[in-house]
PLY file of the C-alpha trace (Angstrom):
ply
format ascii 1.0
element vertex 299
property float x
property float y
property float z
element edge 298
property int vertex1
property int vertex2
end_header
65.02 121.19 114.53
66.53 117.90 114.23
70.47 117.51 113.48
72.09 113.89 113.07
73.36 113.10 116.51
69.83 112.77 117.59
69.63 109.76 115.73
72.90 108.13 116.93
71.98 106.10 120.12
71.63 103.04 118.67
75.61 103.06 117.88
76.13 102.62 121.68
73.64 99.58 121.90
75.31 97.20 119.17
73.87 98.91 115.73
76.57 98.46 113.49
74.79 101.28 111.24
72.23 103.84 111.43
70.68 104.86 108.14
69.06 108.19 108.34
66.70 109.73 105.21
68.37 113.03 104.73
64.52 115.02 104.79
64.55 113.76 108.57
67.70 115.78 109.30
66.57 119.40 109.77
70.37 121.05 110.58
73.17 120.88 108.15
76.15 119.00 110.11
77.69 121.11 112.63
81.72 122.41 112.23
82.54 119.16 114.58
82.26 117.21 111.58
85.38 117.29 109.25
85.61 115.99 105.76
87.68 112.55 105.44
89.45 112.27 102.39
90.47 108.50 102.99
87.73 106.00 103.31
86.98 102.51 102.80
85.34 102.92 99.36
81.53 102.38 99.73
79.34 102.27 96.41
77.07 105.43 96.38
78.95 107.63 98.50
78.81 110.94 97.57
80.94 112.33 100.82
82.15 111.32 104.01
82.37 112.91 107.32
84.17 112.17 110.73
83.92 113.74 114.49
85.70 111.96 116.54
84.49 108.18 115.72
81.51 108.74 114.25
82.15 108.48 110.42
79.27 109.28 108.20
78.65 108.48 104.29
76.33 111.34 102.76
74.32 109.38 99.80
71.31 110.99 97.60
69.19 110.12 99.60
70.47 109.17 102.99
73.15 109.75 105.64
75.00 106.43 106.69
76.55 106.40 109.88
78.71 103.77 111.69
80.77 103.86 114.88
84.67 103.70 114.50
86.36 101.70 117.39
89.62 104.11 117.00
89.15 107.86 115.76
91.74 108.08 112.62
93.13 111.44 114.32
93.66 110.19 117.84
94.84 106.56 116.92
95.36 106.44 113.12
97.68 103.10 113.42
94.96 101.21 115.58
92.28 102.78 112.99
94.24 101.14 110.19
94.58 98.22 111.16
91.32 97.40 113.30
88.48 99.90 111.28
90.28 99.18 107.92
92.35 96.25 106.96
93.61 95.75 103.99
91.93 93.16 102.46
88.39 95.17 103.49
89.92 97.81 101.47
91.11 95.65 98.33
87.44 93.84 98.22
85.73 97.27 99.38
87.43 99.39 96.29
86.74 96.37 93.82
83.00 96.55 94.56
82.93 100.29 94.60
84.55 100.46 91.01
82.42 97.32 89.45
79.46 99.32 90.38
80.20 102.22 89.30
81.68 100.85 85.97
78.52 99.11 85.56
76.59 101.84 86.13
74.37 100.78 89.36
76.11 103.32 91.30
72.98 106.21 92.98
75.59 108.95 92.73
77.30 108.68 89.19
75.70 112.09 88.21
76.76 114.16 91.22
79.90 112.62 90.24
79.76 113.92 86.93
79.00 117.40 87.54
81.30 117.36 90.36
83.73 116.20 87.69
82.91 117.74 84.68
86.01 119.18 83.16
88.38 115.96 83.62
85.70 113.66 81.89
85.73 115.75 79.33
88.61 113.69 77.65
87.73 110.58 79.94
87.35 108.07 77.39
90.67 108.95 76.15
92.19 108.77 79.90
90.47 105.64 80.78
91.56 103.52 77.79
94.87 104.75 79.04
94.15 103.33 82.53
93.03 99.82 80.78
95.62 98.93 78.84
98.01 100.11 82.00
95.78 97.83 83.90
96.43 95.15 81.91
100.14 95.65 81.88
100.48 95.28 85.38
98.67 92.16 84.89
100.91 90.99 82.30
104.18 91.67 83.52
103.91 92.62 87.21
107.71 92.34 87.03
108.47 94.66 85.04
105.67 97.40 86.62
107.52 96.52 90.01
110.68 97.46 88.52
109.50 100.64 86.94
107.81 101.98 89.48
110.26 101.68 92.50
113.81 102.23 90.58
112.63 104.89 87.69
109.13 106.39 88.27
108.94 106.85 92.11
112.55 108.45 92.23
111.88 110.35 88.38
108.87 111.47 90.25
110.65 113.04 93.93
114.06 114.81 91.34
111.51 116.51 89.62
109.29 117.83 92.55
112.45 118.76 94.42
113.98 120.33 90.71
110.38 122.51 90.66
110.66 123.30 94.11
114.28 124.99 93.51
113.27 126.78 90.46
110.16 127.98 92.30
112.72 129.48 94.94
115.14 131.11 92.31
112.55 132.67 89.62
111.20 135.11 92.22
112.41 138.41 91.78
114.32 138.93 95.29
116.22 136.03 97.01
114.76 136.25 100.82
115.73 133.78 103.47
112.69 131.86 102.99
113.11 131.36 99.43
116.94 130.05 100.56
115.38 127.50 102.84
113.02 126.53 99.53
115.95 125.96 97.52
117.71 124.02 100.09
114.54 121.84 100.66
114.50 121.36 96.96
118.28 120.52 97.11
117.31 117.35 100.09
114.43 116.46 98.15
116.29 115.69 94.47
119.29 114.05 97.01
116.04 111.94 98.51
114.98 111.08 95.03
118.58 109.83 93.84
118.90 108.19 96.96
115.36 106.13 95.86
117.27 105.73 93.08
119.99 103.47 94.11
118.65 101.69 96.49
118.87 97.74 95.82
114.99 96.56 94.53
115.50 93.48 97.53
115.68 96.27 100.15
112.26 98.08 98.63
111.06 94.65 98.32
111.61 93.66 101.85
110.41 96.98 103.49
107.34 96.47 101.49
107.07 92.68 102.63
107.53 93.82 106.27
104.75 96.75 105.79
102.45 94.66 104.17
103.04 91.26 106.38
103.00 93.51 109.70
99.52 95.53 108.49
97.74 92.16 107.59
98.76 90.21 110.92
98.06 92.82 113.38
94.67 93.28 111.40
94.23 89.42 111.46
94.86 89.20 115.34
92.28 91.94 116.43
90.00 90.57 114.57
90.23 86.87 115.51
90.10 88.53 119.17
86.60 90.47 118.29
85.45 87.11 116.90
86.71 84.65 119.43
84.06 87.36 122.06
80.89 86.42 119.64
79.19 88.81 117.45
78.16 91.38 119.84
82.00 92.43 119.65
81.48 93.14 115.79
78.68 94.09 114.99
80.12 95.01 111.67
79.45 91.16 110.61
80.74 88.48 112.81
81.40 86.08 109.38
82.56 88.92 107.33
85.18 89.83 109.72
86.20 86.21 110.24
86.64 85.62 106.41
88.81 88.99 106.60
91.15 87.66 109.61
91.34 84.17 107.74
92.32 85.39 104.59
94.63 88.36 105.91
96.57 85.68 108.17
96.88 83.23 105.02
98.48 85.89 103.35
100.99 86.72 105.99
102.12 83.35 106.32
102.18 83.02 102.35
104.24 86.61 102.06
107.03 85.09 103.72
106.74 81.98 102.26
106.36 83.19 98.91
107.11 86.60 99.14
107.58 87.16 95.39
104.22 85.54 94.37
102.17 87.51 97.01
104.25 90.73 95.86
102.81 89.90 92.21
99.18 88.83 93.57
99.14 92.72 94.73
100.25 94.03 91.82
97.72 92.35 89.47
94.93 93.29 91.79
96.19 97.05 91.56
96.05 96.33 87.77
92.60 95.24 88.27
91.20 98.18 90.46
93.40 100.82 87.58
91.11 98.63 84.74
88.13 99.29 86.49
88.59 102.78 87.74
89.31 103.16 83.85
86.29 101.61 82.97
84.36 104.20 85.07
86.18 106.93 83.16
84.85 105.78 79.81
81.66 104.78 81.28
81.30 108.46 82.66
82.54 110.11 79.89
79.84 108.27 77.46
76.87 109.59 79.95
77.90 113.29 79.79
78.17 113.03 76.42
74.88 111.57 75.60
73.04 113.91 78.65
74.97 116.89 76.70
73.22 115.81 73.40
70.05 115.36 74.93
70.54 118.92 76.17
71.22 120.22 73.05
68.48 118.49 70.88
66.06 119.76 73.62
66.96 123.08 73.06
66.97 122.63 69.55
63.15 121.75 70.29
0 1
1 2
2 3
3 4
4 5
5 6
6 7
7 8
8 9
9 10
10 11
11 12
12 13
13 14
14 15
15 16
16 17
17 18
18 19
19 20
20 21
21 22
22 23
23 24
24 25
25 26
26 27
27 28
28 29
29 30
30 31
31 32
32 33
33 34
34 35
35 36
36 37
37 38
38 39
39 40
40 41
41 42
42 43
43 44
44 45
45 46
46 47
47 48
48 49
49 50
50 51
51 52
52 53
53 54
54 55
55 56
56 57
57 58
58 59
59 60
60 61
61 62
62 63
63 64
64 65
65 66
66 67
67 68
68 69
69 70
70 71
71 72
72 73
73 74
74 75
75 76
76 77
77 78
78 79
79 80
80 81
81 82
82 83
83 84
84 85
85 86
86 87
87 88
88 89
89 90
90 91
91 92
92 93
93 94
94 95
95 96
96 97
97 98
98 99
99 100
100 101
101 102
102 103
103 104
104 105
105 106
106 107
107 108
108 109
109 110
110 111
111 112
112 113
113 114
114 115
115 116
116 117
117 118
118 119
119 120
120 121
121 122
122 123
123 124
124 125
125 126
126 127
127 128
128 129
129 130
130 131
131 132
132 133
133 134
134 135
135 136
136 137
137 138
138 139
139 140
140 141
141 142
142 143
143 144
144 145
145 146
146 147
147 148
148 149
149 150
150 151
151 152
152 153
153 154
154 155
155 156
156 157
157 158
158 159
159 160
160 161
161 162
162 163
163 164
164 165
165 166
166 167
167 168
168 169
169 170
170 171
171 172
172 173
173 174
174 175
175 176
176 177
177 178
178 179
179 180
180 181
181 182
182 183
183 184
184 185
185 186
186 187
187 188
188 189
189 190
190 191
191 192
192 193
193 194
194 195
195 196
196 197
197 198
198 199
199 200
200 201
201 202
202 203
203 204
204 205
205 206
206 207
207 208
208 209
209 210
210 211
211 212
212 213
213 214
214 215
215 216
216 217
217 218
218 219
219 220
220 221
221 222
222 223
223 224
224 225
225 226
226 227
227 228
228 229
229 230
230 231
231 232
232 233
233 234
234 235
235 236
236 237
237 238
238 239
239 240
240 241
241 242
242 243
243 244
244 245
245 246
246 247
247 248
248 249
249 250
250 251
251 252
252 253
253 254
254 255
255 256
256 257
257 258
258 259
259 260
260 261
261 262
262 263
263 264
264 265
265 266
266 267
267 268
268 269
269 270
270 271
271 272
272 273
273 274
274 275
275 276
276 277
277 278
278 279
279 280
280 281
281 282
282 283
283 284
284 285
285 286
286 287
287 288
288 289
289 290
290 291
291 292
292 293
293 294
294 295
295 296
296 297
297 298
């Protein structure tokens, strides 16, 4: 019986990444492993898996496995900013969605069953997502408006207005439904709060955030890289190009904070154009696989 970890010692010796076929791994992962929700996107990833910082992408055909330098549960700052910088996971999500909207994804069809009742109406849903793409593109201004003064604080009253009615339609008021309603009652004061504050104090929270992510990113890198490649095995150019870039943008966001601000915003409009894309692309495979299906059994 063979189980993954057997195949892992080359992690420890400078491999960047050990590809495994999956009919050479006899034992299904162990419980060590946990699911990870939040990845870097990587086309043809079906699932991913962590224990401890091991992180593994289940394909078709293949288990992918790369060595962390900080486990996200341990050190989820130092993760974020060393394992997955932003700009990796801008430029990581666009080529994850262009394949997939193109259709040279391996895993589209696992997808799709996975999937199957909200493509259903996908190429209604991702038309939607296009033409909101393309109005963050258009008037970033406006989206930046929207979003932080109306939708985000729209979006907390209502979740704290359910979370009160929740409380009160029970039958019998119990102390625990109390603290509900009182949670419910902090959560719509939250959202109002959102509300009012001044768009230059979102703004420069979000400057701060973003500037701070990108230059401690930019520094550890430049550190790994100034060592030679053995330090990043990853890819000693790739990770340069990353550093480069993310410390450009630092200096730019406070130089130009509006402009960067609005550089984000289209390429969120771009990633929402091509994740809507996918949907229609999806939605126009089931369809045709469900007429095949049908015409066969018409046959």
């Amino acid at each position: 019986m063979t189980k993954i970890e057997d195949f892992l010692s080359p992690l420890h010796n400078g491999v960047w990444e050990v590809i495994i076929p999956k009919d050479e791994v006899t034992e299904p992962l162990s419980e060590q492993w946990s699911k990870s929700a939040i990845n870097v996107p990587t086309p043809g990833t079906i699932a991913s898996y962590r224990k401890g910082q091991y992180h593994v992408h289940e394909t078709k055909k293949e288990w992918r496995v790369h060595l962390d330098r900080y486990d996200p549960k341990i050190h989820p700052i130092l993760h974020l900013i060393d394992d997955a910088p932003l700009f990796l996971m801008i430029i990581e999500t666009i080529i994850m969605l262009f394949s997939e909207a193109t259709g040279s994804s391996t895993n589209t069809e696992d997808k799709l069953k996975e999937q199957n009742k909200l493509v259903k109406n996908g190429s209604l849903f991702g038309l939607f997502l296009v033409v909101l793409g393309f109005t963050f593109i258009i008037s970033p201004e406006f989206i930046y408006f929207s979003i932080l003064q109306i939708i985000l604080p729209l979006i907390i009253i209502l979740a704290g207005i359910f979370t009160i009615y929740l409380a009160i339609n029970r039958h019998k008021l119990i102390r625990s439904d109390k603290k509900e309603i009182f949670k419910g009652v902090i959560i719509v004061f939250i959202g109002i709060i959102f509300g009012i504050v001044p768009l230059i104090l979102w703004s420069l929270i979000l400057i701060l955030f973003l500037g701070t992510w990108m230059f401690l990113s930019a520094i550890m890198l430049l550190n790994r890289v100034r060592k030679g490649r053995s330090a990043v095995p990853e890819g000693f150019y790739s990770r340069l190009a990353i550093a480069v870039i993310s410390l450009f943008l630092v200096i730019s966001i406070f130089f130009a904070p509006g402009a960067i601000l609005k550089l984000f915003l289209i390429i969120a409009g771009i990633v929402i154009i091509l994740i809507g894309f996918v949907m229609i692309s999806v939605s126009i495979k089931l369809k045709r696989r469900s007429q095949e299906i049908i015409k066969q059994d018409i046959c």
